[in-house]
GUDREN-53593 format. One record per atom (N, C-alpha, C, O, CB): x, y, z; residue in three letters; chain; atom name. Coordinates in steps of 0.02 Angstrom, whole numbers. Atoms other than C-alpha are relative to their C-alpha. Glycine has a CB too. Layout:
<rs>
r c1:X; c2:Y; c3:Z; r:ala; c:A; a:CA
...
</rs>
This chain:
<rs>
r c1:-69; c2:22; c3:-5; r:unk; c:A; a:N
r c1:-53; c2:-1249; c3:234; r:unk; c:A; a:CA
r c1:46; c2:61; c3:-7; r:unk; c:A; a:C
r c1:42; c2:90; c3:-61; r:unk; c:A; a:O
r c1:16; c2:-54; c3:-53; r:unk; c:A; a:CB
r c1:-55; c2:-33; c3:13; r:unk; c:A; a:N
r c1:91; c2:-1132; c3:257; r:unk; c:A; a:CA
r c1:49; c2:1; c3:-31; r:unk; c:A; a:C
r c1:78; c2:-53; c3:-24; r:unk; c:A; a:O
r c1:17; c2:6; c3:26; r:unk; c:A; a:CB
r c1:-4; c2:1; c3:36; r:unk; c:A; a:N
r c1:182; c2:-1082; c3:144; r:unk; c:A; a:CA
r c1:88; c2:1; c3:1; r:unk; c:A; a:C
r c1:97; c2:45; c3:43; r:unk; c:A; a:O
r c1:-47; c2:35; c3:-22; r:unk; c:A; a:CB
r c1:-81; c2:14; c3:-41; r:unk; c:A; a:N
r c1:393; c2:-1108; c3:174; r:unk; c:A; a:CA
r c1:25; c2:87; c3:-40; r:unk; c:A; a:C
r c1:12; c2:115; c3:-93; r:unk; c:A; a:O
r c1:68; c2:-105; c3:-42; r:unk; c:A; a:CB
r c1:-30; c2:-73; c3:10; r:unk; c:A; a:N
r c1:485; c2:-935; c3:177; r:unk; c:A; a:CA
r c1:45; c2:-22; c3:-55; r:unk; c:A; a:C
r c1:69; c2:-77; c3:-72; r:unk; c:A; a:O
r c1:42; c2:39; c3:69; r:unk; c:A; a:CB
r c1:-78; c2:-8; c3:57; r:unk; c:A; a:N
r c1:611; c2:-883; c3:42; r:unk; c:A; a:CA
r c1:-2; c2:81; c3:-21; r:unk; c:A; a:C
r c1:-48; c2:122; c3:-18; r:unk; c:A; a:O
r c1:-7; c2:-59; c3:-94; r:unk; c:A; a:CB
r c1:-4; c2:-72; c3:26; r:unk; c:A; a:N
r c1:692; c2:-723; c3:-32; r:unk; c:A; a:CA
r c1:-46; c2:31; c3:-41; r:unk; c:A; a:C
r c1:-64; c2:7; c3:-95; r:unk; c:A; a:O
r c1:52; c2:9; c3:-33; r:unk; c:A; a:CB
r c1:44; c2:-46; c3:68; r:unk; c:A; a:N
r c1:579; c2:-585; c3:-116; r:unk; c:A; a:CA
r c1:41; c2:-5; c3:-76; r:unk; c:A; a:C
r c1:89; c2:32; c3:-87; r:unk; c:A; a:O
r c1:-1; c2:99; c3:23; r:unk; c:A; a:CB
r c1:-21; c2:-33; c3:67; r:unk; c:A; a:N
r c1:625; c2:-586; c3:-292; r:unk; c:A; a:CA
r c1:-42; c2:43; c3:-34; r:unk; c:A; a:C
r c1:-93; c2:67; c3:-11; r:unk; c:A; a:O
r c1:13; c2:-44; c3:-46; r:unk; c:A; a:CB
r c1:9; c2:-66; c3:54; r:unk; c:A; a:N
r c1:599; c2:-467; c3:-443; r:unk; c:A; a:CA
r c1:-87; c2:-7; c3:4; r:unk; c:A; a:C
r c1:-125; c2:37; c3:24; r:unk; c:A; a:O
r c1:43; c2:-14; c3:-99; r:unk; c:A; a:CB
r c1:91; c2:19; c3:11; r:unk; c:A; a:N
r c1:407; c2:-551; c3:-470; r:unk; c:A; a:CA
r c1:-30; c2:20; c3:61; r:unk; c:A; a:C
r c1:-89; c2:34; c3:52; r:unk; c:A; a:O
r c1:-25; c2:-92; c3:-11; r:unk; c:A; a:CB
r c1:26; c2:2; c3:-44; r:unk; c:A; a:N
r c1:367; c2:-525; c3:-311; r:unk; c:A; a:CA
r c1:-11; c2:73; c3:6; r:unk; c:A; a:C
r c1:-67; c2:98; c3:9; r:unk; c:A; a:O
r c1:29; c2:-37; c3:43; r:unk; c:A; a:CB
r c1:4; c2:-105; c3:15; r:unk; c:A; a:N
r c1:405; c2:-315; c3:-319; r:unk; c:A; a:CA
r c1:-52; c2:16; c3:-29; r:unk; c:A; a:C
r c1:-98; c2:52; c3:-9; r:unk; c:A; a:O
r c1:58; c2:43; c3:-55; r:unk; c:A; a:CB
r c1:44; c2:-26; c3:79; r:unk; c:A; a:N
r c1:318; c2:-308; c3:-495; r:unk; c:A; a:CA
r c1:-87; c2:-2; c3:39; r:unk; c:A; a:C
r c1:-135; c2:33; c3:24; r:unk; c:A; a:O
r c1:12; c2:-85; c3:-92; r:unk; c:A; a:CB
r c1:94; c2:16; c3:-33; r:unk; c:A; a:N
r c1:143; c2:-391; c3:-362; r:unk; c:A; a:CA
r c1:-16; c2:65; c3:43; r:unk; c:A; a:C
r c1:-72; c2:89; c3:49; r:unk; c:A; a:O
r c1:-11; c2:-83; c3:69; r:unk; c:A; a:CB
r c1:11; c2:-44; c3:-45; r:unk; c:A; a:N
r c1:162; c2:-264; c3:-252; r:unk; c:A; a:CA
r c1:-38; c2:57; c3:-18; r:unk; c:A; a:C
r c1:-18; c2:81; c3:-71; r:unk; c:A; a:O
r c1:54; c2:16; c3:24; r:unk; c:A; a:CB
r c1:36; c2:-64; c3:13; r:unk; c:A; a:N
r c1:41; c2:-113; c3:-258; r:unk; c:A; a:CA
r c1:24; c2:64; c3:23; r:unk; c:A; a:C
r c1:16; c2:83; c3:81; r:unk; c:A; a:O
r c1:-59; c2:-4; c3:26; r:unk; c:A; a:CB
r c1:-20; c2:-67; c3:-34; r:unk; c:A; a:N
r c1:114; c2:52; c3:-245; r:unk; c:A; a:CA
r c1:-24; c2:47; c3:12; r:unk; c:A; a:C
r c1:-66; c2:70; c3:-27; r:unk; c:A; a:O
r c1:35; c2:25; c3:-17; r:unk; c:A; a:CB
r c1:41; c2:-49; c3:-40; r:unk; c:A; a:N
r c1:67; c2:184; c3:-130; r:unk; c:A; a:CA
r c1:40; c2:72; c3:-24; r:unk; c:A; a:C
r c1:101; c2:76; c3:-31; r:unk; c:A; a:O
r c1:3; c2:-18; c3:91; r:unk; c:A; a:CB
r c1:2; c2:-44; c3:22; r:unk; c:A; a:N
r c1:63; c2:350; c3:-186; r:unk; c:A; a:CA
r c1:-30; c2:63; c3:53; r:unk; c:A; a:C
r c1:-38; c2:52; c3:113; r:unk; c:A; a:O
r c1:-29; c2:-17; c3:-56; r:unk; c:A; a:CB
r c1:24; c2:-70; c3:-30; r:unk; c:A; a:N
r c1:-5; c2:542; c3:-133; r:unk; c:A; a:CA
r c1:-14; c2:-16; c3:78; r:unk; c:A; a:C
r c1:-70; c2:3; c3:95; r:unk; c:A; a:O
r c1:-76; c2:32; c3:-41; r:unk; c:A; a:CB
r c1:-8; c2:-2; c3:-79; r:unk; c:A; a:N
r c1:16; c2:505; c3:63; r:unk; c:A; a:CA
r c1:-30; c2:79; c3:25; r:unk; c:A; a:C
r c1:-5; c2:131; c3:5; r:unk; c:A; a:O
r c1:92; c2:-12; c3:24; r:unk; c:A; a:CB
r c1:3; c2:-58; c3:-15; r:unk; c:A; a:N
r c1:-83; c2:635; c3:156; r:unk; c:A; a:CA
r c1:-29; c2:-17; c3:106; r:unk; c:A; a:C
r c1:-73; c2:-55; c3:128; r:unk; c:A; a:O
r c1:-61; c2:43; c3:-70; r:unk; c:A; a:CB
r c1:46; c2:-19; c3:-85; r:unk; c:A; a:N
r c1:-136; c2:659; c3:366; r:unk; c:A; a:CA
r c1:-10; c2:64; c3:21; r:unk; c:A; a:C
r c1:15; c2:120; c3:14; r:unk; c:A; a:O
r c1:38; c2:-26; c3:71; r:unk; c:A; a:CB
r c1:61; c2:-56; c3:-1; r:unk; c:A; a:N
r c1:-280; c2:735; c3:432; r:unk; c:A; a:CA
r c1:74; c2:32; c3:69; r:unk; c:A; a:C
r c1:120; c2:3; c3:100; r:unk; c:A; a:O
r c1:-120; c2:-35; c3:35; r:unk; c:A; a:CB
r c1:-46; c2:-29; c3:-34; r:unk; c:A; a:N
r c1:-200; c2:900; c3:527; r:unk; c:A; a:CA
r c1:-22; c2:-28; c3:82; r:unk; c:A; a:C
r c1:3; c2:3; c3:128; r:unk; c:A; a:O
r c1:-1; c2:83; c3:-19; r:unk; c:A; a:CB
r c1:-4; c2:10; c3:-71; r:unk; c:A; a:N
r c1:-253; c2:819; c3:693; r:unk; c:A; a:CA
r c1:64; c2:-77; c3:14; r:unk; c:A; a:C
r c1:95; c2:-91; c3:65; r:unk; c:A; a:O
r c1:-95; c2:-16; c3:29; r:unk; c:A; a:CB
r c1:-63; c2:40; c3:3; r:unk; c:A; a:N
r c1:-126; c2:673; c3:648; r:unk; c:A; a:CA
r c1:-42; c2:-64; c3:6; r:unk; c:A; a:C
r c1:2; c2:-106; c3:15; r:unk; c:A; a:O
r c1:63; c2:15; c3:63; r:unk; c:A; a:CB
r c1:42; c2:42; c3:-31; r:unk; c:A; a:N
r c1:-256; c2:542; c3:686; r:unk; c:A; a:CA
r c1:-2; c2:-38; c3:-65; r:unk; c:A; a:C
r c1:24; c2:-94; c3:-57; r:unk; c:A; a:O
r c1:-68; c2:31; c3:35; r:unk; c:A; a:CB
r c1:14; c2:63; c3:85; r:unk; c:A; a:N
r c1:-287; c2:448; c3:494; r:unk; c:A; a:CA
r c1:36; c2:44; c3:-53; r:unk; c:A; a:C
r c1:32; c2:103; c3:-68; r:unk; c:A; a:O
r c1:-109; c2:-16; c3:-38; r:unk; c:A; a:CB
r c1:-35; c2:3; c3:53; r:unk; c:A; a:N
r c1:-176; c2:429; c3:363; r:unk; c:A; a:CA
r c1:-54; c2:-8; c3:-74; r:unk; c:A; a:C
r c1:-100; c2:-48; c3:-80; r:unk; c:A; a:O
r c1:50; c2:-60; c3:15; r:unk; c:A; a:CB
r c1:46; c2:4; c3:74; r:unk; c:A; a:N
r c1:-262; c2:446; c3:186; r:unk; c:A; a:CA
r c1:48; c2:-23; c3:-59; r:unk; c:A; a:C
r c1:97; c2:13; c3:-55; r:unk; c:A; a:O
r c1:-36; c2:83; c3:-25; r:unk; c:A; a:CB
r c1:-42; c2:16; c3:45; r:unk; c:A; a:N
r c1:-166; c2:370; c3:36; r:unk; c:A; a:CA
r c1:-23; c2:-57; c3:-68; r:unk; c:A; a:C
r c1:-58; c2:-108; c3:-67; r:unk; c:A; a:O
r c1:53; c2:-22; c3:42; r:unk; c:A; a:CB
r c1:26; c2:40; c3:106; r:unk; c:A; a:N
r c1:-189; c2:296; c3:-176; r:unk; c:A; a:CA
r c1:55; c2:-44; c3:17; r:unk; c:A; a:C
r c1:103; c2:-38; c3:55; r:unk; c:A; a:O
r c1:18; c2:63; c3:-108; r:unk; c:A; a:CB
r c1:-45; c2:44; c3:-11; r:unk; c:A; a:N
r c1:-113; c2:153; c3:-194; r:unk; c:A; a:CA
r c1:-50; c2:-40; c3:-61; r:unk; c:A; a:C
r c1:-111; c2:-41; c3:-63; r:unk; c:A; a:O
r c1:16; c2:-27; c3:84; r:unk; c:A; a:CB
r c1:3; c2:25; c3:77; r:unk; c:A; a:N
r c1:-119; c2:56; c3:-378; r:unk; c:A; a:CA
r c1:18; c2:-59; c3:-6; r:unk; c:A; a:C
r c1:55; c2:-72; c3:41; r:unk; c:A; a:O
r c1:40; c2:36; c3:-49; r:unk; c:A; a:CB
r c1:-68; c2:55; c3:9; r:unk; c:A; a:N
r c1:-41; c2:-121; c3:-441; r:unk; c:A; a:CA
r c1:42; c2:25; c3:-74; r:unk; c:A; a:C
r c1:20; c2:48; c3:-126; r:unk; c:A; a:O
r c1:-32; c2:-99; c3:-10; r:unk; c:A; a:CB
r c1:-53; c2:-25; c3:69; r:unk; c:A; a:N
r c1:105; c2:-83; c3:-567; r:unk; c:A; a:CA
r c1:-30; c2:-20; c3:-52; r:unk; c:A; a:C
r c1:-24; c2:20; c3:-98; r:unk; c:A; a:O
r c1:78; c2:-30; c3:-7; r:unk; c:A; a:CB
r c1:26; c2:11; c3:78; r:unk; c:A; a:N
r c1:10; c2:-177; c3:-715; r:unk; c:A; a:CA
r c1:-40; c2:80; c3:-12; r:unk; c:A; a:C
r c1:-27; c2:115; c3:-60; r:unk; c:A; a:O
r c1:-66; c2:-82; c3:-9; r:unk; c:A; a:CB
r c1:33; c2:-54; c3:27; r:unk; c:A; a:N
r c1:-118; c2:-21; c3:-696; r:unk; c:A; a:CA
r c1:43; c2:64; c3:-41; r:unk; c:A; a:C
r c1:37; c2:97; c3:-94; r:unk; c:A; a:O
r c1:-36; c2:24; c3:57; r:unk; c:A; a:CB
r c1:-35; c2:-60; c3:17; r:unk; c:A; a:N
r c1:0; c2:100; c3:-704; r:unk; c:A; a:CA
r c1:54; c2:-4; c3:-60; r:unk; c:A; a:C
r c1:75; c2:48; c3:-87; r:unk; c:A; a:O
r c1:33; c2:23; c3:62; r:unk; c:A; a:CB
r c1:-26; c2:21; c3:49; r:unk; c:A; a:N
r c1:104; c2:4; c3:-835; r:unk; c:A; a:CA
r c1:-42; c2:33; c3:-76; r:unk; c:A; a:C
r c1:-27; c2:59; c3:-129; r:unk; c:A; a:O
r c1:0; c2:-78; c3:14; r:unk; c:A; a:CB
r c1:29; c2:-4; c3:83; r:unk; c:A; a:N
r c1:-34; c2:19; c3:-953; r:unk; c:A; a:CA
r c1:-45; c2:67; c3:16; r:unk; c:A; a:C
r c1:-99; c2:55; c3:-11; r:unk; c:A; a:O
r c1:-58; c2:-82; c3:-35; r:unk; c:A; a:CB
r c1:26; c2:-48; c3:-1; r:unk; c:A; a:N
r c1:-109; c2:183; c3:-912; r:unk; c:A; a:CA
r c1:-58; c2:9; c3:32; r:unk; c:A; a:C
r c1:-100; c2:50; c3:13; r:unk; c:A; a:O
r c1:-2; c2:14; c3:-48; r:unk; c:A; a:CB
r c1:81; c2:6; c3:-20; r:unk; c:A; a:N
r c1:-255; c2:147; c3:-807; r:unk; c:A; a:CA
r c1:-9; c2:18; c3:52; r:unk; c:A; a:C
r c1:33; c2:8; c3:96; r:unk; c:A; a:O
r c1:-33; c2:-61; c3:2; r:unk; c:A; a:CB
r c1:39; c2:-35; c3:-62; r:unk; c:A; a:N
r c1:-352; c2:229; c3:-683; r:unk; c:A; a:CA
r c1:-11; c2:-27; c3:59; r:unk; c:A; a:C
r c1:-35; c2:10; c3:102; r:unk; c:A; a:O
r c1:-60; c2:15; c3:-14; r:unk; c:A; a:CB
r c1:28; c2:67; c3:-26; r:unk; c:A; a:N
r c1:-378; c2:67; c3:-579; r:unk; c:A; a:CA
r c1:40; c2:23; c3:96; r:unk; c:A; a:C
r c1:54; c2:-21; c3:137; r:unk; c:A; a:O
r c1:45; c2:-93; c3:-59; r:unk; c:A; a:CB
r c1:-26; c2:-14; c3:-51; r:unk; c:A; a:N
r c1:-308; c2:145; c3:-424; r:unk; c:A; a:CA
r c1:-74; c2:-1; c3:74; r:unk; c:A; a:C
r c1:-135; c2:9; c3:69; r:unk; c:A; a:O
r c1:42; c2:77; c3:-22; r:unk; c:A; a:CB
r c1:42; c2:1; c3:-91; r:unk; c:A; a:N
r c1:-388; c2:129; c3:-210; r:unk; c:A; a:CA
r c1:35; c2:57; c3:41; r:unk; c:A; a:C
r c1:94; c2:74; c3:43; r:unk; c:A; a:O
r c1:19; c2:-89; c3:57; r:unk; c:A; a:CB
r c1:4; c2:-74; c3:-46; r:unk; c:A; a:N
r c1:-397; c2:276; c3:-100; r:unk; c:A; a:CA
r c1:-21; c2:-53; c3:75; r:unk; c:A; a:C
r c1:-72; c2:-86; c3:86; r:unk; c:A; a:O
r c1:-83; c2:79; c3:-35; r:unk; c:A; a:CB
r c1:19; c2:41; c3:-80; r:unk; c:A; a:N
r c1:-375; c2:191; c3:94; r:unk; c:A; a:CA
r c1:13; c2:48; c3:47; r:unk; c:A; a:C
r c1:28; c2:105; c3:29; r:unk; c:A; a:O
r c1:49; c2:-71; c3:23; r:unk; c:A; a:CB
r c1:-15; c2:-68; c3:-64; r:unk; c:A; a:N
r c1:-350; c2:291; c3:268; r:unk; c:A; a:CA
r c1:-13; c2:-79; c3:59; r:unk; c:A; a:C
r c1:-55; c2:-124; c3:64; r:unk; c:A; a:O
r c1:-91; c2:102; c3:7; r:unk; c:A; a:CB
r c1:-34; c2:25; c3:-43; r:unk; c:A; a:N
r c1:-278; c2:202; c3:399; r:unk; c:A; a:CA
r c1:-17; c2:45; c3:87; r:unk; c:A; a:C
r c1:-36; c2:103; c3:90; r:unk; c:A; a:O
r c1:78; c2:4; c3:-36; r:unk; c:A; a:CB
r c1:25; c2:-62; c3:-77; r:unk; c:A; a:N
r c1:-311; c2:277; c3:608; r:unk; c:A; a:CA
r c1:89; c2:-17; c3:22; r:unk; c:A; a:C
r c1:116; c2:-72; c3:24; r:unk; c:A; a:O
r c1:-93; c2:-42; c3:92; r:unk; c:A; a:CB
r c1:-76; c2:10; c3:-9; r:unk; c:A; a:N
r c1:-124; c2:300; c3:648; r:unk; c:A; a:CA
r c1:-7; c2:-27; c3:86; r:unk; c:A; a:C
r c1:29; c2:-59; c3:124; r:unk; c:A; a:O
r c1:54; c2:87; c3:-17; r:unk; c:A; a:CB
r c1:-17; c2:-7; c3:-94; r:unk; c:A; a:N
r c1:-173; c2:310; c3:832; r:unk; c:A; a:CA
r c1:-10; c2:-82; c3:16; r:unk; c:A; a:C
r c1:17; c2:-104; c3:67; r:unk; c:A; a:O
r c1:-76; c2:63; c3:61; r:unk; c:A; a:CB
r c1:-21; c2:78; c3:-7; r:unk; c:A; a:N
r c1:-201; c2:102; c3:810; r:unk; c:A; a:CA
r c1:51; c2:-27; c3:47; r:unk; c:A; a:C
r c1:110; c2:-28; c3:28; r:unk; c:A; a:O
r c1:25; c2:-22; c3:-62; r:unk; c:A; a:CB
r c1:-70; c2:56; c3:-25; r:unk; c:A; a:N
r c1:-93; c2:2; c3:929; r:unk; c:A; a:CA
r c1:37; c2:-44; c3:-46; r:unk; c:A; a:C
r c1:97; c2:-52; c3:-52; r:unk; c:A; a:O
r c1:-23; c2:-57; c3:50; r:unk; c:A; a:CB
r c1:-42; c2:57; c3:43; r:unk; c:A; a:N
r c1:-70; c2:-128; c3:806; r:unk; c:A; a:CA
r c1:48; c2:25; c3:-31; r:unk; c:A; a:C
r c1:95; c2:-11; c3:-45; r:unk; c:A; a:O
r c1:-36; c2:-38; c3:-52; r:unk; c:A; a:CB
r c1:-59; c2:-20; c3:62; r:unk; c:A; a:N
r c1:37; c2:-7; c3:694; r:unk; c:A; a:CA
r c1:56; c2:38; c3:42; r:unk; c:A; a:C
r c1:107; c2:52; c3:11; r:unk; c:A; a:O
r c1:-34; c2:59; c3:-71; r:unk; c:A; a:CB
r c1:-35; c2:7; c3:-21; r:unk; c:A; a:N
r c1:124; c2:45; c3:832; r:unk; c:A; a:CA
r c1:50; c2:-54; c3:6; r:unk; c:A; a:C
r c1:29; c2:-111; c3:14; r:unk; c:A; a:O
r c1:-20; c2:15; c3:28; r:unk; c:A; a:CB
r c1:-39; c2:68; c3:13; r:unk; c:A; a:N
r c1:319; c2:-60; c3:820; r:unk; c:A; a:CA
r c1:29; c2:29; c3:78; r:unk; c:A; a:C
r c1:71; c2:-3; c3:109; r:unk; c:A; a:O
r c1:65; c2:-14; c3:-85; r:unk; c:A; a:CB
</rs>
């Protein structure tokens, strides 16, 4: 079931996982980047994901 739109509030920020140390390879081709949820980093924790993305994707083309 879908779920009915409404404004982001504050709770909704706090879910979000933030992305950090952004790096691409020098051929430009994949994105590499940490990315945490704020409780970790709230409380001091290591709990962070290392992802890489292929920029050259269509889909992420807008």
């Amino acid at each position: 079931m879908l779920q009915q739109k409404r404004p982001m509030n504050i709770d909704d920020l706090w879910a979000m996982e933030r992305i950090n140390k952004i790096s691409i390879t020098p051929d430009g081709n994949k994105v590499f980047f940490t990315s945490f949820p704020f409780t970790a980093w709230r409380l001091n924790k290591g709990n962070g994901n290392i992802s890489m993305i292929n920029s050259t994707d269509q889909a992420l083309k807008g």
